[in-house]
C-alpha angles and dihedrals in degrees: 000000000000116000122262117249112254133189114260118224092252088053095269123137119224111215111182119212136157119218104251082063091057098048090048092050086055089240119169132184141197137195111261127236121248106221125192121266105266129047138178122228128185121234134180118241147174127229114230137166110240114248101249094060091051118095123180113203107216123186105271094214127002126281158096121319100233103180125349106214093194143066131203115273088029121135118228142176133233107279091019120140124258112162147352126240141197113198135179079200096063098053090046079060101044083048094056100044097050087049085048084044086055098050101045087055096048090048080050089053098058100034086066081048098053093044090056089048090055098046090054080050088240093130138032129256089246099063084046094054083044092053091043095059086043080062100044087049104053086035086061093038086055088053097049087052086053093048085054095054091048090051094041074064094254101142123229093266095054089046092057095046091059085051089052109035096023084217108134116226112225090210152036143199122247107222131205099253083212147004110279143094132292109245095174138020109195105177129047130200123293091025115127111223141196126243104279103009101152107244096172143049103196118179141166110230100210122110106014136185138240130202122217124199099216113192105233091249095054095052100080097070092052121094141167102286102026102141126237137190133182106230110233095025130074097235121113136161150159139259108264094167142027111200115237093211134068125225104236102214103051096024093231131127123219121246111193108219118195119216119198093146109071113354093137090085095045118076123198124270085024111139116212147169109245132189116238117201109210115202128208117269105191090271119114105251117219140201113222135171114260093246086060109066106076132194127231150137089005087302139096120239136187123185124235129190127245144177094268099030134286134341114202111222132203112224141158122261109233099183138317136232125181078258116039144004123219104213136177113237139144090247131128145219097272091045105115109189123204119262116182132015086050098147091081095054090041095052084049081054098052095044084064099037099024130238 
């Protein structure tokens, strides 16, 4: 009876088999390649702007667009106008404050009254304390009006020339919040919108993201600080993040690169090849033939004979051609690995990991 195949305490799996077995599996095997310590692979991506450098303008009241100043693609600075609106909101808010403005100076009013009664000794202390909090009161109620108009979007001029003149304004302009570009208009003249419908994408495009599909047996040999380039463009970057989870559908993983060189070439949403420089890491790096690396159980194997007959062997996978694989493995020069007439080894392999 042949002997069962069995994990080795480096993670190998020991897989026994004479030769006569090999021969009859159809099993061939080759030397490996020794590479040099360092390689480039190619990975689609995806240019993004980081979310941090995205704002989305969104109407501050509800209304009617009455002119929009900008179009998409458009650079703008911070306080710059975007858009008019005419707002019923707005007036209901202009309404409120100048009734609150009223009020605060008529409890003004008759707190200077009441302090000159008391200090003619007409009145008691009591009545002025009681006209004092009257004051504070309307004075905080003004304030929160004023808040209300600022964040209605009427800027602190305007404000002060409805405190001055206690003519309402119908309408207000919508401002860029930053520098930056317009990626996106979403509303056009003419269009009635709701309190906080969004009317602007507004980003700034450096530095900008990429994001590489990396295949699940290349990601191990990605790291925080692995450099990238786009050929033909100037951008390049480095790997800032290295996703956790695997899309199901493709089984990659996501690396975040981050371009500061250069990303004025790239535009979001853009999706690009980009050339990903893998360091050495300290691991031996091989050259195989592409039949034999193997997947199973979420790792890469390759098997290696031995005396008494294969090791399979966990390794990283570096990058792939329709010919060959570069991996990264603790083999060495006299190492041959097994090419064809793999399904014997591999079912050796699943009796131990499971399918």
């Amino acid at each position: 009876m042949p002997l069962r195949a069995a994990e080795g305490p480096t993670g190998e799996i020991l897989i026994p088999m004479d030769e006569r077995r090999a021969r009859a599996a159809g099993i061939d095997v080759t030397r490996v390649q020794a590479e040099a310590g360092t390689a480039q692979t190619m990975l689609p991506g995806t240019v993004a702007v980081p979310p941090q450098q995205l704002r989305i303008v969104a109407a501050p009241a509800a209304g009617l667009v009455e002119t929009v100043l900008v179009a998409p693609n458009e650079p703008v600075k911070a306080g710059e106008a975007l858009a008019r609106l005419r707002s019923t909101d707005l007036l209901e808010a202009q309404r409120t404050y100048l009734q609150a403005l009223s009020a605060e100076e008529l409890a003004k009013q008759r707190l200077a009254r009441d302090e000159q009664m008391y200090r003619e000794r007409i009145i008691a202390e009591r009545r002025l304390l009681t006209t004092r909090a009257d004051h504070e009161f309307a004075r905080t109620n003004l304030q929160e009006r004023e808040q209300m108009l600022a964040l209605l979007g009427m800027a602190e001029p305007d404000i002060q020339a409805v405190r001055k003149t206690r003519r309402m304004a119908a309408a207000l302009t919508v401002t860029a919040p930053e520098d930056g570009v317009v990626l996106e208009t979403r509303t056009s003249a003419g269009e009635r919108v709701a309190a906080s419908a969004p009317l602007f994408s507004i980003a700034r495009l450096k530095p900008l993201w990429v994001n590489l599909q990396v295949p699940l047996p290349q990601a191990m040999a990605i790291e925080p600080g692995t450099r990238m380039s786009i050929p033909g463009t100037a951008a390049q970057g480095e790997v800032i993040r290295l996703g956790r989870s695997v899309d199901p559908a493709t089984q990659s993983v996501t690396a975040v690169v981050e371009v500061a060189d250069g990303a004025e070439t790239l535009r979001p949403g853009q999706v690009v090849t980009a050339a990903v420089a893998l360091r050495p890491n300290g691991t031996p790096q091989w050259s195989v033939p592409a039949g034999a690396v193997v997947r199973h159980a979420g790792r890469s194997w390759v098997f290696v004979k031995s005396a008494d007959g294969f090791r399979a062997k966990p390794v990283t996978v570096i990058s792939e051609s329709p010919s060959a694989s570069s991996i990264r493995a603790g083999l060495t020069l006299d190492d041959q690995v097994a090419t064809r007439g793999i399904l014997t080894l591999l079912a050796e392999l699943t009796e131990v990991y499971g399918g």
